[in-house]
VOLUM-182635 format. One record per residue (C-alpha): residue in three letters; x, y, z. Coordinates in steps of 0.1 Angstrom, whole numbers, m for minus. Example, Ala and Ser with C-alpha at 12.3 -4.5 7.8 and 13.67 -1.06 7.14 Angstrom:
<nodes>
> ALA_123_m45_78
> SER_137_m11_71
</nodes>
This chain:
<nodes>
> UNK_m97_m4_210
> UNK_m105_32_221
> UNK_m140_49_221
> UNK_m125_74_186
> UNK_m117_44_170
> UNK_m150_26_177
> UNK_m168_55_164
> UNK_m147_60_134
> UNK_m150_25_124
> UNK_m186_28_128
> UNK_m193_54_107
> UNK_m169_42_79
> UNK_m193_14_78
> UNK_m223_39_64
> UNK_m250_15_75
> UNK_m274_36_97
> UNK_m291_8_116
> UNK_m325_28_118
> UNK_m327_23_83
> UNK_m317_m15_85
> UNK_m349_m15_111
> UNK_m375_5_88
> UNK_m364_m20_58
> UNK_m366_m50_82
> UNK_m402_m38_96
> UNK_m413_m28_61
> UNK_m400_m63_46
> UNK_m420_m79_72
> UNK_m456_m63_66
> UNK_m450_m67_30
> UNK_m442_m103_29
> UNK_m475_m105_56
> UNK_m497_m90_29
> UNK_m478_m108_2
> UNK_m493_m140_19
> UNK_m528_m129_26
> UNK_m533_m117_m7
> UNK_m521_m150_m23
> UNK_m544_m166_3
> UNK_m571_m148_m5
> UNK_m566_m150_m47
> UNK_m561_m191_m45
> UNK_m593_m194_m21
> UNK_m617_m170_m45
> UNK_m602_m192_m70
> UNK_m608_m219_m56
> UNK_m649_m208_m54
> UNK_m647_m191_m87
> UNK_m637_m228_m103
> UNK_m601_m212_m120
> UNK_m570_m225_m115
> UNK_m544_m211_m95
> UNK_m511_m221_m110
> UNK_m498_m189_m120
> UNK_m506_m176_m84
> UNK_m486_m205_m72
> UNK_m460_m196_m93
> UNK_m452_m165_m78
> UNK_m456_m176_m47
> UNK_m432_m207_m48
> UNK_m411_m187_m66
> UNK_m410_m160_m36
> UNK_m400_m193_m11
> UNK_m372_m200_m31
> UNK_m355_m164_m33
> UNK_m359_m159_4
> UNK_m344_m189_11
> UNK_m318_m186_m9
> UNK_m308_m155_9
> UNK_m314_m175_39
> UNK_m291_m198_28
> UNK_m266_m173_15
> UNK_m259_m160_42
> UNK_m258_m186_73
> UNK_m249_m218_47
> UNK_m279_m241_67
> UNK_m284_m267_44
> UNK_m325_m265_56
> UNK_m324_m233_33
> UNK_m308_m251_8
> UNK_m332_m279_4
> UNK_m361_m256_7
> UNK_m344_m231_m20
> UNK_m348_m264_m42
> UNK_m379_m277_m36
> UNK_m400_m239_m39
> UNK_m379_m234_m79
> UNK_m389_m272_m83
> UNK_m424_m263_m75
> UNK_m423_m227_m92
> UNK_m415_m240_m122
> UNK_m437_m271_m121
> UNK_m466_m245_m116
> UNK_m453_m224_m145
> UNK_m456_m251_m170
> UNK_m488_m260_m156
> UNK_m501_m227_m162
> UNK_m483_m223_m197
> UNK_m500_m257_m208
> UNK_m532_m245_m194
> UNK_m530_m214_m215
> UNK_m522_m229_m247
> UNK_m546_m251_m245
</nodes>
């Protein structure tokens, strides 16, 4: 393969990798503060004597999407069984909260 055809294949590919780096960086200090956040709700909760589950919701719910991505992509069965076991959890946080509300 010559240098022209690298460089033509390259740019028929329309992914600027700077980009790919700003969203990966970006990703990465969001899902950071994602996790202090949810840190800081469920301990002030945790004080405050209120439940958490819809916090832990969200949160489990997060795990599985990411893994499934995770798993989408590289097929490591690791992602798989985590995919699983955050929804399981998500939704067994959902109900709690649902319950709790009706109440």
């Amino acid at each position: 393969m010559d240098r022209d055809e690298i460089l033509r294949r390259s740019r028929a590919e329309k992914e600027d990798e700077g980009n790919t780096l700003l969203e990966n960086r970006g990703r990465r200090w969001g899902v950071a503060g994602f996790c202090s956040l949810y840190l800081l709700l469920v301990v002030f909760n945790l004080i405050t004597g209120r439940s958490s589950y819809s916090i832990h919701a969200l949160f489990w719910c997060y795990i599985s999407l990411e893994a499934w991505g995770k798993y989408w992509t590289s097929r490591r069965r690791a992602f798989l069984a985590t995919t699983v076991l955050a929804a399981v959890s998500s939704v067994c946080f959902l109900a709690c909260y649902v319950l709790e509300v009706l109440r």
